[in-house]
DRENFI-658709 format. One line per field, with one value per residue (C-alpha): residue number from 0; residue in one letter; x, z, y. Coordinates in steps of 0.05 Angstrom, whole numbers. Layout:
<sites>
pos = (NUM  ...)
code = (A  ...)
px = (X  ...)
pz = (Z  ...)
py = (Y  ...)
</sites>
This chain:
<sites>
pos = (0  1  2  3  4  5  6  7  8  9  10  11  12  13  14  15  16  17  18  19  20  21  22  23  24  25  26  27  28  29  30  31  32  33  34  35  36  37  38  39  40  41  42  43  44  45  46  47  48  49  50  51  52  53  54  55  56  57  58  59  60  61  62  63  64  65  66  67  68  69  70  71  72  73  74  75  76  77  78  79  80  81  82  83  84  85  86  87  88  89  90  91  92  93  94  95  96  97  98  99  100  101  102  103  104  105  106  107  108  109  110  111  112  113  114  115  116  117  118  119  120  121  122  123  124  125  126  127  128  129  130  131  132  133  134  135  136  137  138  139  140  141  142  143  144  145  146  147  148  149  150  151  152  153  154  155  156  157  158  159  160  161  162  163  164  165  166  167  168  169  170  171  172  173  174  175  176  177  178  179  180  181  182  183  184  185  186  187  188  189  190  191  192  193  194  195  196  197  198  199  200  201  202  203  204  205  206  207  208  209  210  211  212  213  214  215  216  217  218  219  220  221  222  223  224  225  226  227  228  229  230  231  232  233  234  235  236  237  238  239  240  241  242  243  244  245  246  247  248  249  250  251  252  253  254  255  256  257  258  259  260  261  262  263  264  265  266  267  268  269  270  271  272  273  274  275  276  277  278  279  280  281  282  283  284  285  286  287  288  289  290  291  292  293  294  295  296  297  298  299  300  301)
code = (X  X  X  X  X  X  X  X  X  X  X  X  X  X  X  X  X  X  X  X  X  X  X  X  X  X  X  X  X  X  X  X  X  X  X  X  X  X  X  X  X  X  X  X  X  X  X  X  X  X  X  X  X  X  X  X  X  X  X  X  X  X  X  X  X  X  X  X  X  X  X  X  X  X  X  X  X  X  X  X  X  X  X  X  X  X  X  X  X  X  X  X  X  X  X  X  X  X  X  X  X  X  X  X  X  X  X  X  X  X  X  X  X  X  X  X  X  X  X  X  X  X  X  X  X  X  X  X  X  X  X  X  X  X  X  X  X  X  X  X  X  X  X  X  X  X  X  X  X  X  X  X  X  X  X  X  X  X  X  X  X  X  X  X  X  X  X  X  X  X  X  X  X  X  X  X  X  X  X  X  X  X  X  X  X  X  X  X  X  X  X  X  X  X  X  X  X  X  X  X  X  X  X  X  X  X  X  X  X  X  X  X  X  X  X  X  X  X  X  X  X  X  X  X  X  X  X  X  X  X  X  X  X  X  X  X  X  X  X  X  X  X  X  X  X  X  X  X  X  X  X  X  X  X  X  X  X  X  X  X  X  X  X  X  X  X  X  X  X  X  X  X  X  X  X  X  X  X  X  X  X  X  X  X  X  X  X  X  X  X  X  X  X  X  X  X  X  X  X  X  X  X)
px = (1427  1430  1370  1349  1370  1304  1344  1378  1310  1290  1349  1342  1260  1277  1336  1278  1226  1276  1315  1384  1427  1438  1364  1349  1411  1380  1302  1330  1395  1448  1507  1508  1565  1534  1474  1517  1552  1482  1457  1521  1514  1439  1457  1517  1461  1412  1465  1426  1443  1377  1391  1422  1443  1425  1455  1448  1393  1382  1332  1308  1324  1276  1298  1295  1219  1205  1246  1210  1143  1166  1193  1132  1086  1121  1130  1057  1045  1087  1042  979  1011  1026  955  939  965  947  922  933  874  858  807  870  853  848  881  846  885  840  860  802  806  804  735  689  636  646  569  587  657  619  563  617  663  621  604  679  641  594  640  662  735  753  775  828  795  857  834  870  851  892  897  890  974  989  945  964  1035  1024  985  1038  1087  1037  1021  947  900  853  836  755  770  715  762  792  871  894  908  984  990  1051  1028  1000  930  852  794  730  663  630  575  555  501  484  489  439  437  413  402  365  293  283  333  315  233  265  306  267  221  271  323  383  375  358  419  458  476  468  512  544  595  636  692  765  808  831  775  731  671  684  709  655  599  638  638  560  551  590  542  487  504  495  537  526  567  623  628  672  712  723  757  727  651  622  642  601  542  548  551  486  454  464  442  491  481  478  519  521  527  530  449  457  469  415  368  416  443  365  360  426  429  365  367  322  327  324  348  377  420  449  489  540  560  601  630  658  712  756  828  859  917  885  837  793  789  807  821  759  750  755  701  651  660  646  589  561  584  541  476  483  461  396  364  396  423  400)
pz = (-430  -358  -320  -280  -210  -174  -111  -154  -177  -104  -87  -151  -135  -62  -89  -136  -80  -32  -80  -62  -43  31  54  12  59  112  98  91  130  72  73  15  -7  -21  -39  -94  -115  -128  -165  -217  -222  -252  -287  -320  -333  -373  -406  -389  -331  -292  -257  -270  -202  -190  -131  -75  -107  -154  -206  -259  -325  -385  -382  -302  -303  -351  -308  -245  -279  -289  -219  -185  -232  -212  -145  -141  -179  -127  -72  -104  -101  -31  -10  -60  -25  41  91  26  -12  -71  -93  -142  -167  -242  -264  -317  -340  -387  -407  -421  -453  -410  -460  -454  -394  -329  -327  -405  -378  -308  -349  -401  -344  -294  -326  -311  -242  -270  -284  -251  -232  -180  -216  -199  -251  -261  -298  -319  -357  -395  -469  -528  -541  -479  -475  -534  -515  -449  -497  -539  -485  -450  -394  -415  -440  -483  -492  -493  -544  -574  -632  -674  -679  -719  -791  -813  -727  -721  -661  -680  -655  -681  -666  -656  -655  -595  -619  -635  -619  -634  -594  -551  -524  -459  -416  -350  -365  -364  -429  -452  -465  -507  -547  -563  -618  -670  -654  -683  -701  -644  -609  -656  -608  -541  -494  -505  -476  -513  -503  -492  -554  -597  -575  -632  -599  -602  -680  -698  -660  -690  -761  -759  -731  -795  -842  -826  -802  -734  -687  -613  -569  -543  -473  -448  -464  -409  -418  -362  -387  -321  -308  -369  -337  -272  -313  -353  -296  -264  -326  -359  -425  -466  -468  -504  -491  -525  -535  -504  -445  -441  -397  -340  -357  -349  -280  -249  -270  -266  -348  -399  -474  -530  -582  -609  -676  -714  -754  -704  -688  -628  -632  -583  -596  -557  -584  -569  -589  -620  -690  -671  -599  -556  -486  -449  -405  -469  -499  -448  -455  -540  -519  -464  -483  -558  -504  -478  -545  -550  -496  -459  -405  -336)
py = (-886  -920  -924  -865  -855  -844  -816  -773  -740  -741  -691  -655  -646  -625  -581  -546  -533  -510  -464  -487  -540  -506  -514  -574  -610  -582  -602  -677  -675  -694  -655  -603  -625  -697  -663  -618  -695  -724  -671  -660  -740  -726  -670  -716  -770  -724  -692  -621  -574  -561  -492  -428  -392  -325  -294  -354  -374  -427  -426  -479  -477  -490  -563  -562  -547  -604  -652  -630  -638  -707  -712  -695  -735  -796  -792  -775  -840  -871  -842  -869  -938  -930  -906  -959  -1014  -995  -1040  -1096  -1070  -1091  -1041  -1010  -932  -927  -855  -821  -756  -710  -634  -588  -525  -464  -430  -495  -480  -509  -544  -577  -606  -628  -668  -688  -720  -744  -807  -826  -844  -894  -957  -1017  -988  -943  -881  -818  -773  -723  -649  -597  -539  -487  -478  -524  -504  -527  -590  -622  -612  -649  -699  -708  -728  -769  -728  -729  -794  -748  -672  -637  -575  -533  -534  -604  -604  -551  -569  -599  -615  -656  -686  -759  -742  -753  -705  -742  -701  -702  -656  -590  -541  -459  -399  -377  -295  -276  -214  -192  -184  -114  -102  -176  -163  -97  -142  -205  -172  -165  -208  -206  -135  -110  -116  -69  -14  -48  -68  -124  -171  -224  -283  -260  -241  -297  -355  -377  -357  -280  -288  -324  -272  -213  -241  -262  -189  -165  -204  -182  -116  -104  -63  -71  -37  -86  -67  -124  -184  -234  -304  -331  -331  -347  -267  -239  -282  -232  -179  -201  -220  -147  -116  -83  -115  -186  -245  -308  -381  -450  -469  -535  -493  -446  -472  -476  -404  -380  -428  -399  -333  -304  -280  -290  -319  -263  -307  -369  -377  -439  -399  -390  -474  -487  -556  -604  -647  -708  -709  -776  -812  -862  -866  -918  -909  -963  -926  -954  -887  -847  -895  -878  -804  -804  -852  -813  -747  -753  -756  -692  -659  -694  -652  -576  -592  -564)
</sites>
């Protein structure tokens, strides 16, 4: 295949925001008829057609989006080497592109990642979140330099991947004080029948809770599921029943929520894992983070 035309993915990008060739012509004053030409000419290149026109409209195809994710990721590259080179510095920005999975706490993955900020380089620390699926994809095709899961690639993954342990920790449960001092006495029984709130369907979190709950019997009243566990925090906080969280978390949960501890467990384990390309891990950014990251479990953090 002949190199890519980078002006060609220009027109096809502006083509894609604008949603058609009319006001993408008009946005960066190229007749649509040359416009149309360039376009076809990609099109021809890749071997794919990227839209499907509905009405005057036209609108990307499965193969469009993944050629526009491509577009913009370069051309932002591009930018960075602009702002880069500005004024002829020479103080470069290192990219670092991590994906972390949308059920890990927000105050783990901020510890986790900040200590991107303590080397030598000048770093672009690049996050996204979503769900393990979608990460490793991105992974997969590069998008993405490692992944922080609470789970280790799924078993028979084609994707040419290695989990390394981070660490792992229990579960800690937590409610506002008034139902909390009614609770801690004889913990874990007492919470079957109270209100109770757990992790959206599907994460390992909620099976795991549910299942302990099974085994040793205890119903509590399953009042909510939210994915987003910052939102069963509120709800704990205002009192309408008990949530959980990862141990190594606790004290800042008590700190910023105003709840209080009724119990811990380590028969509920919630692990941390980095999934890089690499088996022995050479990727000096994703050194630091096993190296820094196994510190966090040697005291809560706050």
């Amino acid at each position: 295949m002949a190199k890519l035309n980078y002006h060609h993915l220009y027109y096809f990008q502006t083509i894609a925001t604008h949603g058609s060739i009319a006001k993408a012509s008009s946005a960066i004053h190229i007749t649509p008829q040359a416009l149309s030409a360039q376009l076809s000419l990609l099109e021809e290149q890749l071997g794919y057609p990227l839209f499907e026109r509905k009405g005057k409209r036209l609108v990307l195809n499965d193969i469009g989006h993944v050629t526009l994710s491509y577009a913009q990721e370069i051309f932002s590259l591009g930018d960075e080497l602009l702002n880069s080179l500005k004024n002829h510095s020479t103080d470069f920005t290192y990219r670092f592109s991590i994906g972390v999975t949308d059920v890990i706490a927000k105050v783990f993955s901020f510890n986790f990642l900040k200590a991107i900020y303590t080397t030598d380089e000048s770093i672009k620390l690049v996050c996204k979140e979503t769900s393990l699926e979608v990460l490793l994809g991105e992974l997969a095709t590069n998008k993405l330099d490692a992944v922080l899961s609470d789970t280790s690639l799924p078993p028979y993954s084609p994707l040419r991947a290695y989990s390394h342990l981070v660490g792992k920790c229990g579960l800690s449960f937590f409610a506002h004080e008034s139902l909390a001092k009614k609770l801690i006495d004889n913990f874990p029984q007492s919470l079957n029948g109270t209100p109770f709130f757990t992790a959206g369907e599907g994460s390992n979190q909620r099976l795991s809770v549910l299942s302990w709950f099974e085994q040793l019997n205890i119903s509590p009243v399953i009042i909510g599921e939210f994915d987003d566990s910052i939102l069963a925090h509120y709800f704990g906080q205002a009192g309408y029943g008990v949530f959980c969280a990862p141990t190594i978390i606790d004290k800042h949960v008590m700190e910023q929520f105003d709840v209080k501890l009724i119990g811990r467990t380590t028969d509920i384990t919630e692990h941390y894992y980095l999934i890089s390309p690499e088996r022995k891990v050479k990727h000096p950014a994703v050194q630091l983070l096993l190296k820094e990251g196994k510190k966090l479990f040697e005291q809560p953090i706050i």
